[in-house]
Each structure stands twice: as C-alpha cells, then as structure tokens.
PATI-74746 format. One record per residue (C-alpha): residue in one letter; y, x, z. Coordinates in steps of 0.1 Angstrom, whole numbers, plus 5000, padded with zeros to 4 digits. Last residue first. Layout:
<atom "A",<Y,X,Z>>
...
//
This chain:
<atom "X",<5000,4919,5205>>
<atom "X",<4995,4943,5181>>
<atom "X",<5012,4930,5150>>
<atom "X",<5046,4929,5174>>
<atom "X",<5039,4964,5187>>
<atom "X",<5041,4979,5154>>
<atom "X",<5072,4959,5146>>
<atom "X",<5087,4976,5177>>
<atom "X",<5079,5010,5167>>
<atom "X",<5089,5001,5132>>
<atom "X",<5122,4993,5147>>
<atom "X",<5137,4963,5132>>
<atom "X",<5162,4945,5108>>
<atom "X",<5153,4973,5081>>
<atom "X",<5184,4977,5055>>
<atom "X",<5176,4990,5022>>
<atom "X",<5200,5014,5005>>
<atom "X",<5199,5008,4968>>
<atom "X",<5240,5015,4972>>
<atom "X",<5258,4981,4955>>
<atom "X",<5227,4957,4951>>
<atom "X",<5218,4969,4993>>
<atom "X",<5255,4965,5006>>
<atom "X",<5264,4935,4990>>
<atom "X",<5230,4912,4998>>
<atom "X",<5192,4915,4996>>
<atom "X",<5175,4888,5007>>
<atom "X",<5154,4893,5039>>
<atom "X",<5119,4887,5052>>
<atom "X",<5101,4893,5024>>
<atom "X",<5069,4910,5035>>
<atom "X",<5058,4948,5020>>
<atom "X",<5029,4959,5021>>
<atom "X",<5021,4994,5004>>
<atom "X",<4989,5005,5000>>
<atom "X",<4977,5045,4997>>
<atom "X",<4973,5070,4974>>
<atom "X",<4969,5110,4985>>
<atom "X",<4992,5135,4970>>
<atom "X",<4993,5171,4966>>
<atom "X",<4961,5175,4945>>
<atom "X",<4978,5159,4917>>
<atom "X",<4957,5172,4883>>
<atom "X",<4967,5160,4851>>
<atom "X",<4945,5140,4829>>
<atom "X",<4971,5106,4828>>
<atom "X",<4952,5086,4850>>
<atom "X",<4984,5085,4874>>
<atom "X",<4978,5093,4914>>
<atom "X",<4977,5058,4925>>
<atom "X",<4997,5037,4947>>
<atom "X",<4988,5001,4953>>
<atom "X",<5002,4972,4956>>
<atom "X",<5013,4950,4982>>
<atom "X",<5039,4914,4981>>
<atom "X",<5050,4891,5007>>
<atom "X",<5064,4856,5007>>
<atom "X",<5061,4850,5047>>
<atom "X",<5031,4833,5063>>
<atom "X",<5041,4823,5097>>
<atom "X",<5055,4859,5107>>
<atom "X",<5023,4866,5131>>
<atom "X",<4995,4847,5118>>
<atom "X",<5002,4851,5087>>
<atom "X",<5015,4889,5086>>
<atom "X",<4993,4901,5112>>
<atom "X",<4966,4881,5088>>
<atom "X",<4978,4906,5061>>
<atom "X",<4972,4936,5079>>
<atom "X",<4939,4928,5091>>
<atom "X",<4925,4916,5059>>
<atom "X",<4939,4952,5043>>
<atom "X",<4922,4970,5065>>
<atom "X",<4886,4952,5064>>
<atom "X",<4889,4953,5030>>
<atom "X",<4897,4994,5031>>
<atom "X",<4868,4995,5057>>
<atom "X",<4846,4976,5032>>
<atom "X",<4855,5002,4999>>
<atom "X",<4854,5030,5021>>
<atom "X",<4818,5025,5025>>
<atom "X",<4812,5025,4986>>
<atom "X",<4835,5058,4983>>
<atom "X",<4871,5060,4962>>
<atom "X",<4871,5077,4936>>
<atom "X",<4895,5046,4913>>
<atom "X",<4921,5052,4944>>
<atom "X",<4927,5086,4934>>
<atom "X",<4950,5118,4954>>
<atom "X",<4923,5116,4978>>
<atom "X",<4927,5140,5012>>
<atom "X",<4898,5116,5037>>
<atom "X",<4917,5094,5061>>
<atom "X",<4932,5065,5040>>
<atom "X",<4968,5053,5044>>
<atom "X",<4974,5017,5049>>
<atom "X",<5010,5012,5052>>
<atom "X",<5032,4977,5063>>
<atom "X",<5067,4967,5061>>
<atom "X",<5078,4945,5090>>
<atom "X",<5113,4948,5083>>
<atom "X",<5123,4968,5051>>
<atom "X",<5118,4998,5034>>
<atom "X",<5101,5017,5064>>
<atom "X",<5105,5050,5075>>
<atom "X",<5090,5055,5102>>
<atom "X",<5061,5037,5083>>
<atom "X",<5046,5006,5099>>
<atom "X",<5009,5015,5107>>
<atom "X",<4976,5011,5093>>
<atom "X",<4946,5041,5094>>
<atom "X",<4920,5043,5072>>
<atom "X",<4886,5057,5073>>
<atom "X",<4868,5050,5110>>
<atom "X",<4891,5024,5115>>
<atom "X",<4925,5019,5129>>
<atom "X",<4950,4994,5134>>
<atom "X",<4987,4985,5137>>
<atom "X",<4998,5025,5146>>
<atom "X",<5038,5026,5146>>
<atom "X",<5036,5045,5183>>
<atom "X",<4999,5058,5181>>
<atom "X",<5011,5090,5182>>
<atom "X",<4975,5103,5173>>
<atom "X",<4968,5084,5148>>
<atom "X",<5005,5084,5133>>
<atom "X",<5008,5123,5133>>
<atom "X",<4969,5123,5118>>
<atom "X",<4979,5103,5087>>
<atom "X",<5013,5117,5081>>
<atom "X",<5000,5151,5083>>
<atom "X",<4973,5139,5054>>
<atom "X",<5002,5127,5035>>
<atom "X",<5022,5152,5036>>
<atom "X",<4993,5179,5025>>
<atom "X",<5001,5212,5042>>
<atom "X",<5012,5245,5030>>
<atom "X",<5050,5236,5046>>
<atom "X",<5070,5244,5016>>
<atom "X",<5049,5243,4987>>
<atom "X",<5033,5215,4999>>
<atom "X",<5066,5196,5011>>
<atom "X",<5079,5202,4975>>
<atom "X",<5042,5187,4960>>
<atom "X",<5041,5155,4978>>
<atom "X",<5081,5150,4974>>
<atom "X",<5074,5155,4935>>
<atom "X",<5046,5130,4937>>
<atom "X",<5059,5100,4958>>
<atom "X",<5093,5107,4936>>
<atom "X",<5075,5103,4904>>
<atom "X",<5057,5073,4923>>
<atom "X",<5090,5056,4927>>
<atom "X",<5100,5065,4888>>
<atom "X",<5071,5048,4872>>
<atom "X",<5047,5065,4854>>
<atom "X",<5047,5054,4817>>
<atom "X",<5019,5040,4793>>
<atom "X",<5008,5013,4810>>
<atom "X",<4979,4993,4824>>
<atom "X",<4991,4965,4844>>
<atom "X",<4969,4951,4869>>
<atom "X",<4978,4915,4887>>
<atom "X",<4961,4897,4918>>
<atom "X",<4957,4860,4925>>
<atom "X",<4960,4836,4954>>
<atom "X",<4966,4800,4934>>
<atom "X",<4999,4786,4932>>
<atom "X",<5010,4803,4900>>
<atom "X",<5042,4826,4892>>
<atom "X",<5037,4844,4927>>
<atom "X",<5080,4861,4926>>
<atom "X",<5076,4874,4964>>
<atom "X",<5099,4843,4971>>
<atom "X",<5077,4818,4953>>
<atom "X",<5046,4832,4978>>
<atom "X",<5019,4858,4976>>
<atom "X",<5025,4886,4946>>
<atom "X",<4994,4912,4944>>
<atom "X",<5000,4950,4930>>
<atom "X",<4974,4965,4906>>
<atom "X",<4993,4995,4887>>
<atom "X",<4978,5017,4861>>
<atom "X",<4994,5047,4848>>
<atom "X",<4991,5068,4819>>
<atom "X",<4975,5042,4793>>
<atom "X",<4981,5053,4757>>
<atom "X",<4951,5055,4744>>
<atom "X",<4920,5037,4771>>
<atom "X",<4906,5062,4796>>
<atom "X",<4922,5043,4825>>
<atom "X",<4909,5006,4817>>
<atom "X",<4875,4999,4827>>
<atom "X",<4878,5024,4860>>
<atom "X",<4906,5000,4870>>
<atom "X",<4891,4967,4862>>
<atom "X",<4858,4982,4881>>
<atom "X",<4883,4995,4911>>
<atom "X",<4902,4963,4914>>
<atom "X",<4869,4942,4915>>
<atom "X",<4858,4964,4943>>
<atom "X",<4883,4956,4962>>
<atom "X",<4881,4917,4954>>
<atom "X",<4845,4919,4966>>
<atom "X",<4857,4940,4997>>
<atom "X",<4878,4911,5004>>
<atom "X",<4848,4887,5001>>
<atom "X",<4830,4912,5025>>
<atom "X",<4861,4909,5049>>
<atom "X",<4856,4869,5047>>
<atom "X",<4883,4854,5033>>
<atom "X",<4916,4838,5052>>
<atom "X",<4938,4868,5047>>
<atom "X",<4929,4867,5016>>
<atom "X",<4945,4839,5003>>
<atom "X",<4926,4809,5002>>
<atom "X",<4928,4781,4975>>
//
C-alpha cells in the first residue's frame, strides 16, 4: 500500500530494475517497435486500481511525441553539432536555476519549458539514447532520483494525482544517437479547459524557476 515515494531507495531501485528486465524481456519480440513503462498515481492521473502499480505496453508504433523528441534531437544535431540533450544537461547543472536535485548521474530540474505546473525531468548524465543499457550504479542513483522527485511532489503539493513515464529511444533496430531518454513527471494540478482542448497549447500556472525553488526549500 506504499507508493514509492514512501519506499526505501533500494526498494525503488528494485522496481527500476524490474522495468529494465520486463523491458529487455520484451523488445526483441515480432512486431514490438516501441515499449512504453509510464506509472498512473491517483483517480485524477486515470490509476484504475488502488494499489501503487506500474504499466508497460509493448507496441508496434512509435508514438508521435517521441517522433518529435527524435526529429528535434537530430535537427538541433545537424545544426548546432551538439547533442540537445547533453547541452540541456550541463546548461541546467550549471545554472542551477530550475535544478531540484543532483547526483553524481542524473540531474532533476523543472524544464524551461514545462507542460504544466510543477512538471518534473530527470535527465541522465552520460549521452544514452537507451534506457534498457543503462549501468548497475545508475540503476540506484536513478531510484534515488526518482524517490526524491516524487516525495517533492507529496510532501510538497499534498499528494497530487500525478503520472511519469519514461522515454526511450524505440527497439525498433535503428540507430538514434541524437537522443538521450529521460523521465517525465508530470503532476495534475489543473483540468484542461477552452483554450487548451481548442489549440493543444498547455498553460503552466508557474515559473519553473519558481517551482524549482518550491521543491527545494
């Protein structure tokens, strides 16, 4: 009946590694391009049963948002001869503006960009397009990453409905050397009204600076 924000981090790195095994199990399988683990806490965030659990879907399409992650990758690539992501990673570290935590392989901040209040990114150090390579000793800084971020979210916003997932370079056999994947978090803290159905523009309520701030303190 805990979520895991209230596990141990070594419990969390349990569920991690879980994620990667079901993961590994599945991506050579006909048929499966993409494989998407995402976790739903709360009615609001659309968690069918009461209990903390996780999903993965193993499918055979990529989805459009990660098409974009991918082609935006490779465009600012091509143009700039630098990995996005990588840039993103140092900028925020070294800014420290948006920066929730740090660790020695991931850093957590609230994107400049961010989808909606309070949303949260854990973005790993080390240029790798594919969550299933990821090291043993990433594998407990990720858990200890990801417990942080969600008991900002507990302790700090009371709990909200939230939901994260994970972005992956697809399992498909290409190559994406462009991109790197990461963990979105996003908390519900808004229903979507006129303005958001009628343009797919999301509205933030905050500053990510400020948000950043907010988890910090």
């Amino acid at each position: 009946h805990r979520s895991l924000a209230q596990l141990d981090t070594w419990q969390v790195a349990e569920v991690i590694d879980a994620y990667r095994e079901r993961y590994l199990e599945l991506m050579n399988k006909k048929s499966v391009n993409y494989i998407q683990i995402l976790h739903n806490h709360g009615k609001e965030a659309g968690a069918s049963l009461s209990h903390p659990h996780s999903q993965l879907m193993a499918i055979p399409v990529i989805s459009p948002y990660v098409e974009l992650e991918l082609n935006g990758a490779e465009r600012f690539f091509k143009t700039n001869k630098e990995k996005v992501y990588s840039v993103i990673a140092e900028y925020e570290s070294e800014q420290k503006k948006r920066i929730i935590l740090e660790n020695e392989h991931f850093v957590v901040f609230c994107p400049f960009a961010s989808r909606g209040a309070f949303e949260i990114m854990i973005l790993g150090k080390r240029p790798n397009p594919y969550f299933e390579r990821i090291t043993e000793a990433e594998i407990f800084s990720l858990a200890e990453a990801l417990q942080k971020s969600l008991q900002a979210l507990q302790y700090g916003l009371n709990d909200p409905a939230y939901n994260f997932y994970i972005h992956s370079a697809p399992c498909d056999g290409r190559e994406y050397p462009h991109y790197q994947w990461h963990i979105e978090i996003l908390p519900r803290m808004a229903t979507w009204g006129g303005l958001e159905l009628s343009t797919g523009i999301e509205v933030s309520t905050i500053e990510p600076e400020v948000a950043a701030l907010y988890f910090r303190c």
